[in-house]
C-alpha positions in Angstrom: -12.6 32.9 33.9 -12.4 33.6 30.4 -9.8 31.8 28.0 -7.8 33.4 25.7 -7.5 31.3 21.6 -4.9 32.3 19.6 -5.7 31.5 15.7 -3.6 32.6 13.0 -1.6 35.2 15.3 -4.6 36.9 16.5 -5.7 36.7 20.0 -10.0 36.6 20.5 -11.5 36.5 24.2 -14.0 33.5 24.1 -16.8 32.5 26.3 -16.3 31.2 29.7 -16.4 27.3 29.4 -14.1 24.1 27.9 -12.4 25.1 25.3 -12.6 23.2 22.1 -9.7 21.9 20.5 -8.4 23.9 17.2 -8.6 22.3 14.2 -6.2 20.9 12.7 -5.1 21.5 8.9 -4.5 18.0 7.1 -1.3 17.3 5.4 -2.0 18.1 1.5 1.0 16.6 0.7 0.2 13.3 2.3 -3.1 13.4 1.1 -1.6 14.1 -3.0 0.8 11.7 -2.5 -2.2 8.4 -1.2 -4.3 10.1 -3.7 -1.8 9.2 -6.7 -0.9 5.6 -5.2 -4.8 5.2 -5.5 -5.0 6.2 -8.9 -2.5 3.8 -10.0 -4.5 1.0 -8.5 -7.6 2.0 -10.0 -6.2 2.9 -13.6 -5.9 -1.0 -13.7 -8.7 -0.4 -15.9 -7.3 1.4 -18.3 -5.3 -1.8 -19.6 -1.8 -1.1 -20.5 -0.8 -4.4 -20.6 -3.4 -6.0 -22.7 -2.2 -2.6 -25.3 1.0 -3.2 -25.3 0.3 -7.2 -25.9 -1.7 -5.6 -29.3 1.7 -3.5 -30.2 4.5 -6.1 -29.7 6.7 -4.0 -31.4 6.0 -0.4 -29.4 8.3 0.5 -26.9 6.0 3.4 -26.0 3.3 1.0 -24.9 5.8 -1.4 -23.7 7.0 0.9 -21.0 3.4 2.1 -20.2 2.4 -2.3 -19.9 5.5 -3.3 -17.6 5.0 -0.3 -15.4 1.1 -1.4 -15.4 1.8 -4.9 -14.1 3.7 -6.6 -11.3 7.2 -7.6 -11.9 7.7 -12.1 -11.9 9.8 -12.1 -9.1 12.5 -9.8 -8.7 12.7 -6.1 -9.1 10.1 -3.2 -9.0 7.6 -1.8 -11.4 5.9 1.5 -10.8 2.8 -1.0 -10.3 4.5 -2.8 -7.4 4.9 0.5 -5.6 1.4 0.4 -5.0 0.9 -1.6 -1.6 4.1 -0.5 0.2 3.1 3.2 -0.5 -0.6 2.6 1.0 1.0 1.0 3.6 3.7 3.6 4.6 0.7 6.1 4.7 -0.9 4.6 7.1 2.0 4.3 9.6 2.7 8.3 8.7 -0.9 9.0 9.7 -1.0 7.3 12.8 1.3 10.3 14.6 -1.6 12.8 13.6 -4.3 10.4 14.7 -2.8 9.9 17.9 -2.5 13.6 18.6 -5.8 14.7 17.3 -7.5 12.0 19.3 -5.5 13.0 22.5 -5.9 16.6 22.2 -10.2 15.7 21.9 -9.4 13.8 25.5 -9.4 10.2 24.4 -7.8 7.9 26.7 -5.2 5.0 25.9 -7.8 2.2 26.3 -10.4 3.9 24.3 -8.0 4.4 21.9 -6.9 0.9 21.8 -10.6 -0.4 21.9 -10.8 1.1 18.4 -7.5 0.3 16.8 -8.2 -3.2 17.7 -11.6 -3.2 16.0 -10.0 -1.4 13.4 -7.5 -4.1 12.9 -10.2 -6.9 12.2 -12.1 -5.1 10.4 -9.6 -4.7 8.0 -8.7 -7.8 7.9 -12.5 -9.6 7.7 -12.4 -6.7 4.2 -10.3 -8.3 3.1 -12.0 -11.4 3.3 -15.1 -10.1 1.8 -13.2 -8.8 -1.8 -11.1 -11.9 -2.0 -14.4 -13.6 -2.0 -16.2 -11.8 -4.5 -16.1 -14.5 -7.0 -15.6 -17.4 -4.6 -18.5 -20.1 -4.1 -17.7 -19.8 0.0 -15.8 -17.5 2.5 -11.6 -17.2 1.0 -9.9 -17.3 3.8 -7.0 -15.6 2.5 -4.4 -13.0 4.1 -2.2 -11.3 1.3 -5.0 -8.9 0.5 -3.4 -5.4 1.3 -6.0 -4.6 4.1 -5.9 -7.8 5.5 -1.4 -7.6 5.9 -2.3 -3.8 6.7 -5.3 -4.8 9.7 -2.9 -7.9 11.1 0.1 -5.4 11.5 -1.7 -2.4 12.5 -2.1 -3.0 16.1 1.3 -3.5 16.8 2.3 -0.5 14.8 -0.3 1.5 16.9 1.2 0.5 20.2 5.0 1.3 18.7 3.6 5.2 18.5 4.0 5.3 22.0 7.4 4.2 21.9 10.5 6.5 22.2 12.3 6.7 18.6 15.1 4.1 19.3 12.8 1.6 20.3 10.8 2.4 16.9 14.4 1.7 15.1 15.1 -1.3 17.5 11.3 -3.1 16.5 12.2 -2.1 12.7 15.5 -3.8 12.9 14.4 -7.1 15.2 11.7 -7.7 12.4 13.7 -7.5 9.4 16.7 -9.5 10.8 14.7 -12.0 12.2 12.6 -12.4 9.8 15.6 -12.9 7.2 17.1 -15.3 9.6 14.3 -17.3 9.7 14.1 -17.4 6.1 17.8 -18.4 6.2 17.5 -21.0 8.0 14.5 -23.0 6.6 16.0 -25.5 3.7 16.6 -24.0 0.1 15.1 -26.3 -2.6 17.4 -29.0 -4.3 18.2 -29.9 -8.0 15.2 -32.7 -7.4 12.3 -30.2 -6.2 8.7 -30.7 -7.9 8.3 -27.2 -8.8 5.6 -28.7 -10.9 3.8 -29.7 -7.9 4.3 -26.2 -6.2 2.5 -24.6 -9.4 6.1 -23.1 -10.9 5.6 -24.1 -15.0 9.2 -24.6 -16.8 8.8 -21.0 -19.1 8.7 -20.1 -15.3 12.5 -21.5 -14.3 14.6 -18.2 -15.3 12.9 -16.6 -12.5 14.8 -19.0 -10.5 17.4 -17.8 -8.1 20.5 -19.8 -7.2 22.8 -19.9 -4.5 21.7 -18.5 -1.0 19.4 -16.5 -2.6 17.4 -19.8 -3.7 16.1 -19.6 0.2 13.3 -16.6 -1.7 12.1 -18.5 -4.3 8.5 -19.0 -5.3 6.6 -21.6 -3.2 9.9 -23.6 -1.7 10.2 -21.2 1.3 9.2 -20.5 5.1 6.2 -18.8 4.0 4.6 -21.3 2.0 5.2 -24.1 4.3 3.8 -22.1 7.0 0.6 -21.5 4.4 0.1 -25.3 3.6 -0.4 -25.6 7.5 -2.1 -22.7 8.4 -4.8 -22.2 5.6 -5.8 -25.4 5.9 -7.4 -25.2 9.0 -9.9 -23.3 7.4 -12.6 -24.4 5.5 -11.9 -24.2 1.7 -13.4 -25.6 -1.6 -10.6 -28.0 -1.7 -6.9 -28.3 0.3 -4.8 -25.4 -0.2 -1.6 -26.0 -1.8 0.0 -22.8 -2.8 -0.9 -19.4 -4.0 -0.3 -18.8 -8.0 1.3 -15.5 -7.5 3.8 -16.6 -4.5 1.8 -13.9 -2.1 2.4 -15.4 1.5 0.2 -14.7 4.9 3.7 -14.4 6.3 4.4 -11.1 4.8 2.5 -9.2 7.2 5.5 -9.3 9.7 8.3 -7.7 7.4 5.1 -5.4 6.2 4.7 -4.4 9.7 8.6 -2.7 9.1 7.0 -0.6 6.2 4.4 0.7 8.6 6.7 1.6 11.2 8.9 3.5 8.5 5.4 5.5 7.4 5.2 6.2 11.7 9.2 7.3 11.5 8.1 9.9 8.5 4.7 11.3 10.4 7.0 11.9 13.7 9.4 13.9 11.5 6.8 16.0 10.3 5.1 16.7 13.4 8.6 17.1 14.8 9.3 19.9 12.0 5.9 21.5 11.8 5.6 24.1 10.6 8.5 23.3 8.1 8.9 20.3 6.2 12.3 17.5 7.0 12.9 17.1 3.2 16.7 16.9 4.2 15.8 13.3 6.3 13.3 12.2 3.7 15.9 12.4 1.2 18.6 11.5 3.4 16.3 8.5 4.9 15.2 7.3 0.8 18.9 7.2 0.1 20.2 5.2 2.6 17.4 2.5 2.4 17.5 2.0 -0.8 21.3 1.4 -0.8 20.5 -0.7 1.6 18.2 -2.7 -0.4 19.9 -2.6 -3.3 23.2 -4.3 -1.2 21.2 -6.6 0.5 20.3 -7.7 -3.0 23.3 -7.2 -5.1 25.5 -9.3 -3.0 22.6 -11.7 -2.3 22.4 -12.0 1.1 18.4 -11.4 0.2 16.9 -10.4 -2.5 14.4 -7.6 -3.2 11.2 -9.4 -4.1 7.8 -7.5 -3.5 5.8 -10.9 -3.6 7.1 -12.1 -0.4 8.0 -8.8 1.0 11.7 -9.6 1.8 13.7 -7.8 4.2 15.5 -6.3 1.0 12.1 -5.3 -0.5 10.8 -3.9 2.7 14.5 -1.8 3.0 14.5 -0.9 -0.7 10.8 -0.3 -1.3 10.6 2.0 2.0 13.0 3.9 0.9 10.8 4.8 -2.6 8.6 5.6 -0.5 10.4 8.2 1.3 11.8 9.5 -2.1 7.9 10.0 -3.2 7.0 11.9 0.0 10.0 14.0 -0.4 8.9 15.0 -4.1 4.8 15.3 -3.2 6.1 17.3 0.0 8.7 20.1 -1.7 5.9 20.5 -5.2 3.4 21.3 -3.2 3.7 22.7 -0.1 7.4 24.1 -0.4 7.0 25.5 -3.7 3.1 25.8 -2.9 1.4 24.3 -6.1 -1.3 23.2 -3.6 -3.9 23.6 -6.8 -2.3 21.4 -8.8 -3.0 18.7 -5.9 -6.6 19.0 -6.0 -7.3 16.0 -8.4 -5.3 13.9 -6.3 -6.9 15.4 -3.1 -10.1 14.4 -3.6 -9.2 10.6 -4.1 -6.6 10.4 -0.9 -9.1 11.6 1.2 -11.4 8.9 0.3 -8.8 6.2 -0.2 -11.2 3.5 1.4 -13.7 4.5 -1.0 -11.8 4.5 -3.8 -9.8 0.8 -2.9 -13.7 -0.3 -2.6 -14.8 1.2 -6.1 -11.7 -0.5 -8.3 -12.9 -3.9 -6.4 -16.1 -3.5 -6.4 -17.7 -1.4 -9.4 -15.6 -1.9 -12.5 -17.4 -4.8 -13.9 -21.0 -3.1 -13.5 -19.5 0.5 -14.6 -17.9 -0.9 -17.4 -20.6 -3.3 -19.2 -22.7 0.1 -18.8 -20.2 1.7 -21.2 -21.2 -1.5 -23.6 -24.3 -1.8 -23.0 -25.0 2.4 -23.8 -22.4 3.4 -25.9 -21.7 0.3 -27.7 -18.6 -1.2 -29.9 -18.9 1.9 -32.2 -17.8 4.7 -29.9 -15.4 2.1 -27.7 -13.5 1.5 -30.8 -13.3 5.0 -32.2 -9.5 4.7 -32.4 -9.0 1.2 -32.9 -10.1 -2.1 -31.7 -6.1 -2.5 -29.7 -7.2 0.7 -28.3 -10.5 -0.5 -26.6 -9.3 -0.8 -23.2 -7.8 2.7 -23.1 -11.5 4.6 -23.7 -13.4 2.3 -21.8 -10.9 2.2 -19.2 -10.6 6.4 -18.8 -14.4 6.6 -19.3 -14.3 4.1 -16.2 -12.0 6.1 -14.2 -13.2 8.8 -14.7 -16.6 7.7 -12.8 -14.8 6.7 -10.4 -13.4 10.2 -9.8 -16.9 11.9 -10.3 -17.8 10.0 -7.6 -15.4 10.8 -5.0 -15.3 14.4 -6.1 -19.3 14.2 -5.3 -18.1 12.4 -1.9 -16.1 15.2 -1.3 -18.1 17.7 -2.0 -20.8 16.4 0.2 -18.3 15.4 3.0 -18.8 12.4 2.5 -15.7 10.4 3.8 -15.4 6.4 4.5 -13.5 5.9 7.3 -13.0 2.4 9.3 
């Protein structure tokens, strides 16, 4: 018996036989908004920071350096809303996934079978680029793919949970993760911060009172790192990490996912429209959250460890972003003006693997051919600017060819 498809409000009498799912139209905003959070990683190259070092007294380049860089401890730059964005956007697409893959007649297991798999392989990547440089294997797990592959699984299975149950698993790993954190001993006036790789200029970084349970290499996290890294096998004994990143942070990273799973089950709730009224509503009330949380400080907001505050206060950016990239360009439909962005978000695994991988070969290119002449047309301060744009700008050539070709890394 023939089956009747209905595309675009017109009704077509097809050939006897299975029918094949439709299609389904990807989110452009989505794909804008991972395509932007991928620039920002790899316009690294472009070297704000070491600018703004050469023009101490520029508060143009100044902004452009902080927002560039990581904040010390506490706080947010527009840098450090890098990893929580590329991690929301991969809980937001696992409602689509789950849907296209059902709708093509996948089963649960099958499905599992690959998220699984998916899972390590993330995390053995990260492996691989944190060893790039390393004389053996860096068994090391506060790479962004690695936190993303050891939460992913879970936040897989939570898509088949009803919505309260989502909230319930958001809440049970923020508060007991903070408890946890609570409970563990604060460092005393006597610590060897020395010892923990905390230098003095470092000390107004410091936080006091019961606050001082967050601080840099004195905390649950790095206790739990001194045990657990050492059972692997390592140039010499780990004894902490110089930035304060933690193998720990996967858990309360895990509650950014399920936030990014939240937001894809509002759109898919909504289609065709777009919830912009709970996006907003949602970035509001997390970031007060966070903002409490670290006002008063009951915990602090502090992207390094990914603290309960962070994870509340950085989510709710997050939300705020997809709320913007949602309205420009599919409510006010400036889908052209996403293009640029577009092509990289589609490719995001590609373009993660070009920042780690190619810069150092792309850019001693640009010496090798173009020399210190053209590189320092504007000035030597102004060096990492043209070879970092000329960099970047590969980098996009690239993906645009990937795109073009349909050529698309996916794990």
């Amino acid at each position: 018996m023939a089956t009747l498809v209905q595309n675009e409000g017109e009704q077509t009498r097809s050939a006897p036989g299975p029918v094949r799912p439709p299609e389904q139209r990807r989110n452009v905003a989505v794909d804008a908004y991972r395509g932007f959070v991928m620039l920002l990683m790899m316009g690294e190259v472009l070297g704000f920071a070491n600018i703004a070092a050469s023009h101490p007294n520029s508060f143009f380049w100044h902004i452009l350096g902080f927002n560039q860089s990581h904040v010390e401890w506490t706080g947010m730059s527009l840098h450090d809303t890098i990893q929580p964005s590329f991690t929301f956007l991969v809980g937001v697409a696992l409602p689509y996934s789950l849907r296209s893959r059902l709708r093509h007649g996948a089963t649960f297991r099958s499905m599992l079978g690959h998220t699984l798999w998916r899972s390590v392989l993330l995390v053995f990547l990260g492996f691989f680029l944190r060893s790039i440089h390393s004389p053996m294997t860096n068994f090391t797990f506060e790479d962004t793919l690695t936190q993303i592959g050891l939460g992913y699984s879970f936040a897989f299975l939570l898509t088949y949970a009803r919505p309260r149950w989502q909230w319930t698993a958001f809440a049970a790993i923020l508060v007991g993760y903070w408890f946890a954190w609570a409970l563990y001993p604060a460092p005393g006036p006597d610590f060897p911060w020395a010892a923990v790789g905390v230098p003095p200029e470092w000390h107004r970084h410091l936080l006091s009172g019961f606050s001082a349970h967050w601080n840099k290499n004195s905390n649950l996290g790095q206790a739990f790192d001194v045990w657990f890294l050492n059972h692997f096998r390592r140039p010499e004994p780990f004894l902490f990490n110089d930035g304060g990143y933690l193998t720990l942070s996967f858990i309360p990273t895990l509650g950014t996912m399920i936030l990014g799973l939240v937001a894809g089950r509002w759109f898919l709730q909504a289609e065709p429209k777009i919830p912009l009224r709970r996006f907003f509503l949602a970035a509001a009330t997390l970031m007060a959250a966070g903002l409490f949380f670290h006002v008063t400080g009951i915990c602090p907001i502090v992207k390094r460890i990914w603290t309960p505050a962070w994870t509340l206060w950085s989510g709710g950016v997050c939300f705020l972003c997809l709320a913007v990239f949602s309205w420009f360009i599919d409510e006010r439909n400036h889908r052209r003006f996403a293009f640029p962005l577009v092509v990289v978000g589609i490719n995001s695994i590609a373009a993660y693997l070009f920042a780690h991988l190619f810069e150092d070969f792309v850019q001693s290119s640009f010496r090798t051919h173009l020399g210190d002449s053209v590189l320092t047309l504007f000035g030597a301060s102004l060096e990492p600017l043209v070879l970092g744009s000329l960099t970047l700008g590969v980098y996009w050539l690239l993906l645009f060819w990937m795109f073009r070709n349909k050529v698309f890394l996916r794990i």
